[in-house]
N, C-alpha and C positions, 0 to 999 in steps of 0.2 A: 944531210940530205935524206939518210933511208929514215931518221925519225921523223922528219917530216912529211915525209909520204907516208906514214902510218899514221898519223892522224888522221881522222875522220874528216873529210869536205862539208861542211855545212854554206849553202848557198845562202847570201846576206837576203834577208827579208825585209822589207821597210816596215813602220810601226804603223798601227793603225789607230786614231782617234774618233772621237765622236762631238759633233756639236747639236745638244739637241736645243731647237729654236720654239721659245710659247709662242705659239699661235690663237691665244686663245683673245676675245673681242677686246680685253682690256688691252690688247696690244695695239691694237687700233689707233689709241687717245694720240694725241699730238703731245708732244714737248717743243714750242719755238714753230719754228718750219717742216720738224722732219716728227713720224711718229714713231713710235718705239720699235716695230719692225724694223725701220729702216736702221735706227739706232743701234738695234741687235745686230743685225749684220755688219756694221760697222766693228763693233767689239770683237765679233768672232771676225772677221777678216783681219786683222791686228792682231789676236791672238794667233790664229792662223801662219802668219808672217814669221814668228816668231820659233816655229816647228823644224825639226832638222828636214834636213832635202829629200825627198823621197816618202814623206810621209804621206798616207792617205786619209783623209778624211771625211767621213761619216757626217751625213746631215739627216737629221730627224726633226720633226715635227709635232704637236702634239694634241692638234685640234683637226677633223674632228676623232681624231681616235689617230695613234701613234705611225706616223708613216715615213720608210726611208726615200728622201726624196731623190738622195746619188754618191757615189762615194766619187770624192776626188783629189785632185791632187792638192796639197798645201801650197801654197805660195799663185794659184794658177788661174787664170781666167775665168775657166770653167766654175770654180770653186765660186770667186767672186758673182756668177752671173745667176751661179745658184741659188746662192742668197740672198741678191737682188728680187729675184724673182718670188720670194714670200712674200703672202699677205696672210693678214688676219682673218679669223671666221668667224662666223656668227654663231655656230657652235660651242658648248663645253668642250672642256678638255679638263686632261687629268697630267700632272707632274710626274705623278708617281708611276703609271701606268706608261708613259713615255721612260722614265728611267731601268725600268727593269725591259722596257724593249730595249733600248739601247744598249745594256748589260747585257742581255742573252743572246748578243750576238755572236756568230764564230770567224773570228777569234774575237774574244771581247774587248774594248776597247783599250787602250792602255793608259789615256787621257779621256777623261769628261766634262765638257764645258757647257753649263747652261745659262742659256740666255735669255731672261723672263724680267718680267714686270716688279716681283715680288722679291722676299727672303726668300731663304733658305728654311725649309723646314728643321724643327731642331731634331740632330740627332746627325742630318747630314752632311759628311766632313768628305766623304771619298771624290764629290762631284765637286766641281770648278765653280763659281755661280759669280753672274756679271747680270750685277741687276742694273736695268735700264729704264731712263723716265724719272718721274718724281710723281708727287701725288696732286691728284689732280680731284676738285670735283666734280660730280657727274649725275646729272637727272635721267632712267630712261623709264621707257613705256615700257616696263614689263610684261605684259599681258594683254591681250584683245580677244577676247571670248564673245560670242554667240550662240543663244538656245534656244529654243521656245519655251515659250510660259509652258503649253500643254501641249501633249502628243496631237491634238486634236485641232490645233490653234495654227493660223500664219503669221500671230502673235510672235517677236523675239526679246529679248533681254540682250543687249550691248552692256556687258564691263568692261572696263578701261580699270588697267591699274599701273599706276606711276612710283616709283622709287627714288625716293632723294640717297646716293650712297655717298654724296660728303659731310664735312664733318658743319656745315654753318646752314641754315635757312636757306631757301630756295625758293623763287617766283618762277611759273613758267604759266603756258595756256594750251590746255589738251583740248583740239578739234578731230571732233568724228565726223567721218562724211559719209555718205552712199554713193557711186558714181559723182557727180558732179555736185551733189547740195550736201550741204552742211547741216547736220542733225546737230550738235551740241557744241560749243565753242565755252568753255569753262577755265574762268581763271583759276589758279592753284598756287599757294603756300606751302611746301611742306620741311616740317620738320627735320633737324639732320638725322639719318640715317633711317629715315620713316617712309610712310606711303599713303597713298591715296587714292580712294577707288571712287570711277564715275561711272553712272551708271544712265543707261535712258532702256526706253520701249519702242518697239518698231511694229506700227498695226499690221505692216505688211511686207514677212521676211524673203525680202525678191533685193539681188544687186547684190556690189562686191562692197565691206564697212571696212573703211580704212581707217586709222587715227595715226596723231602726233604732237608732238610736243616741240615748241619752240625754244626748245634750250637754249642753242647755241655755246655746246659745252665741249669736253676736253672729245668724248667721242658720240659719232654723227649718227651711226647705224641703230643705237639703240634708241634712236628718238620716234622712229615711224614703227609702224605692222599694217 
C-alpha cells in the first residue's frame, strides 16, 4: 500500500483526434444519389465508431481557408450532426494548409484522417486518407469578365471562358444574358482538358451580364456566374 501511494496520480485524459473534411467545389460532384460530402462524412463517422470511448474529435475544414468547425465526442450525435452539416464551397482551398492547421493544434492530434476527393500527396504517410467519389467529368464556366473598350466609352467587352476538365470531348451551349434578353447563345465542342473563350460587345454597359452553361454534369455550381 505505502508504494502505491508514492506513486504519482496522473488523471486519465482521453485522446484527441482530428478529421479534417475537403471542402473544396469538387466536393460538390455527386456519385449515385449522394455527393462526396455526404460520402465523406459517412467514412469519417465509421471511422469515428471505431475510436476508444472517450475520445474527442476534431473537425476541420478547408475551404474557404482552414476552419475548426467543433470538437466532439466519438461515437455521439453531435459529432454525427456535425458532419451532416458540411457543404461544399465555391471557393479554393488548400490540403496542405488545412493539415498543418490541424497539426499545430494543442495538443496535436494523435490520429489524422482525411477525407478529400483526391490522393494523397506523395511523401504523405502520417495522415489517414479516405478518398471519396470517383472520377467524374466536368464542363464549367470559368470565368465571366467585363470592361470597356475605352476609359471614355459605355462600350463593354463580355468574355466567357469555358473549361472541359474531363478526360473525352464535350458538347454544351454557353448563353449570356442582361436582365431578361439573351445576348449570345453559342454552341461549344471542346476538347478534353481544353477551353474556350466567347466573347461579344455591349454598345451600352448598363444591367447585371449573367452566363451558363448547359452541362448537366457531375457538379452544378460551376455551370452559371
Amino acid at each position: 500500500i505505502a508504494v502505491a501511494l508514492a506513486q504519482p496520480f496522473w488523471p486519465w485524459r482521453p485522446g484527441v483526434v482530428t478529421v479534417v473534411v475537403d471542402t473544396f467545389l469538387s466536393m460538390s460532384a455527386r456519385s449515385g444519389a449522394s455527393g462526396r460530402v455526404a460520402l465523406g462524412a459517412a467514412r469519417a463517422t465509421a471511422w469515428a465508431s471505431d475510436l476508444p470511448r472517450g475520445t474527442r474529435v476534431r473537425l476541420v475544414t478547408t475551404s474557404p481557408a482552414p476552419l475548426q468547425v467543433g470538437e466532439f465526442a466519438a461515437r455521439s450525435g453531435d459529432l454525427e450532426r456535425g458532419l451532416a452539416s458540411l457543404s461544399a464551397t465555391n471557393a479554393g482551398a488548400s490540403l496542405d494548409a488545412a493539415l498543418a492547421f490541424a497539426r499545430g493544434a494543442n495538443p496535436p492530434p494523435a490520429r489524422l484522417l482525411v477525407v478529400t476527393d483526391g490522393p494523397a500527396p506523395p511523401g504523405e504517410t502520417a495522415a489517414e486518407w479516405a478518398v471519396v467519389g470517383t472520377p467524374a467529368d466536368n464542363l464549367a464556366l470559368v470565368s465571366l469578365t467585363t470592361r470597356r473598350t475605352r476609359a471614355d466609352s459605355n462600350a463593354a467587352d463580355v468574355l466567357a471562358h469555358v473549361w472541359n476538365f474531363g478526360a473525352r470531348p464535350a458538347t454544351t451551349t454557353l448563353t449570356l444574358s442582361r436582365d431578361d434578353g439573351v445576348l449570345v447563345r453559342e454552341p461549344l465542342t471542346i476538347a478534353p482538358r481544353s477551353g474556350a473563350t466567347v466573347s461579344t460587345v455591349l454598345r451600352d454597359w448598363a444591367g447585371a451580364i449573367r452566363g451558363r452553361i448547359d452541362a448537366g454534369d457531375a457538379i452544378e455550381r460551376d455551370d452559371a456566374r
